[in-house]
C-alpha atoms as one frame of an Amber mdcrd trajectory, in Angstrom:
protein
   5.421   8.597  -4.849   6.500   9.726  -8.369  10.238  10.540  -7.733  10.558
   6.476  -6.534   9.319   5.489  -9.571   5.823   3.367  -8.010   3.054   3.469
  -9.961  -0.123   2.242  -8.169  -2.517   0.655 -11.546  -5.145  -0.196  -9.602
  -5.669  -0.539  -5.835  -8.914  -1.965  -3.997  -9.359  -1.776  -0.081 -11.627
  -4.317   2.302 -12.239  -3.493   5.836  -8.353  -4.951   7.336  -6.514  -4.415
   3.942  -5.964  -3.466   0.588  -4.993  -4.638  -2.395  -2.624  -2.870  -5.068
  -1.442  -2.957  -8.546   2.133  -1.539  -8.737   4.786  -1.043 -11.175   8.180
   0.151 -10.504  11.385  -0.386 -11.812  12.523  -3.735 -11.454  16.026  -2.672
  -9.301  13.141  -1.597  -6.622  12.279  -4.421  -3.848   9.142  -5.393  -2.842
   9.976  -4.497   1.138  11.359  -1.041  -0.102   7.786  -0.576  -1.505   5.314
  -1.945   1.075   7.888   0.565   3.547   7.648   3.835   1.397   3.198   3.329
   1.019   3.289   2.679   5.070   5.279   5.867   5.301   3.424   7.970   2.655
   0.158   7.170   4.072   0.561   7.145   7.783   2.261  10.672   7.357  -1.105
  12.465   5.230  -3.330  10.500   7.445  -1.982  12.114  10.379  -1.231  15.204
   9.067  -5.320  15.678   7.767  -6.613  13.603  10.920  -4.435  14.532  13.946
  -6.887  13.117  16.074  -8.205  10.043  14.642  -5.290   7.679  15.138  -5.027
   8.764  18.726  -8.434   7.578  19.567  -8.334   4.068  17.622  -4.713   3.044
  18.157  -4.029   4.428  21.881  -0.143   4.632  22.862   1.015   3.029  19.522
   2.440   5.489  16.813   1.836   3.027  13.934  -1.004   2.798  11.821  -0.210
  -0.088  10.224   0.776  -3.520  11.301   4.218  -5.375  10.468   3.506  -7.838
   8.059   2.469  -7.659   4.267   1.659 -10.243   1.545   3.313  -9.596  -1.697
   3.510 -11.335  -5.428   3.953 -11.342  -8.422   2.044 -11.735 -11.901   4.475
 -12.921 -14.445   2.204 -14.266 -17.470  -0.971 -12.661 -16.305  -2.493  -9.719
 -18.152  -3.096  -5.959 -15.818  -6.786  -6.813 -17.109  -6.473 -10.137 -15.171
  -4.976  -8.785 -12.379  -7.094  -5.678 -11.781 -10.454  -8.394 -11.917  -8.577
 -10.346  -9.564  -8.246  -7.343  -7.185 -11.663  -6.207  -7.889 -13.465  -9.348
  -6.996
């Protein structure tokens, strides 16, 4: 995702979702974001696992579901954050 500018620091998954660490430039919104990682990662998943997706999520064509939880760490250090994430 290098020509939108997204870094991902730090990213930590559990069994119904994951955690990141992103920079970007601050002109970038958070929606704009969660939409281009949905994107990115439903289109390699599918592309290495044609099949997999098929036999979990039936009719659907999404992988992922609607929502998302997003904020921000204004005085808090990546060290911080990424323990945060970890634990």
């Amino acid at each position: 995702m290098s020509k939108h500018h997204v870094i991902i620091g730090y990213m930590e998954t559990d069994k119904d979702h994951i955690h990141y660490m992103i920079e970007t430039e601050p002109t970038m919104s958070v929606s704009k974001i969660v939409n281009l990682i949905k994107s990115y990662t439903t289109y390699h998943i599918l592309e290495r696992y044609p099949d997999y997706p098929g036999k979990h999520f039936w009719k659907e064509h999404t992988f992922w579901t609607d929502g998302y939880f997003a904020c921000s760490a204004g005085n808090v250090s990546g060290e911080m954050l990424r323990k945060y994430i970890e634990n």
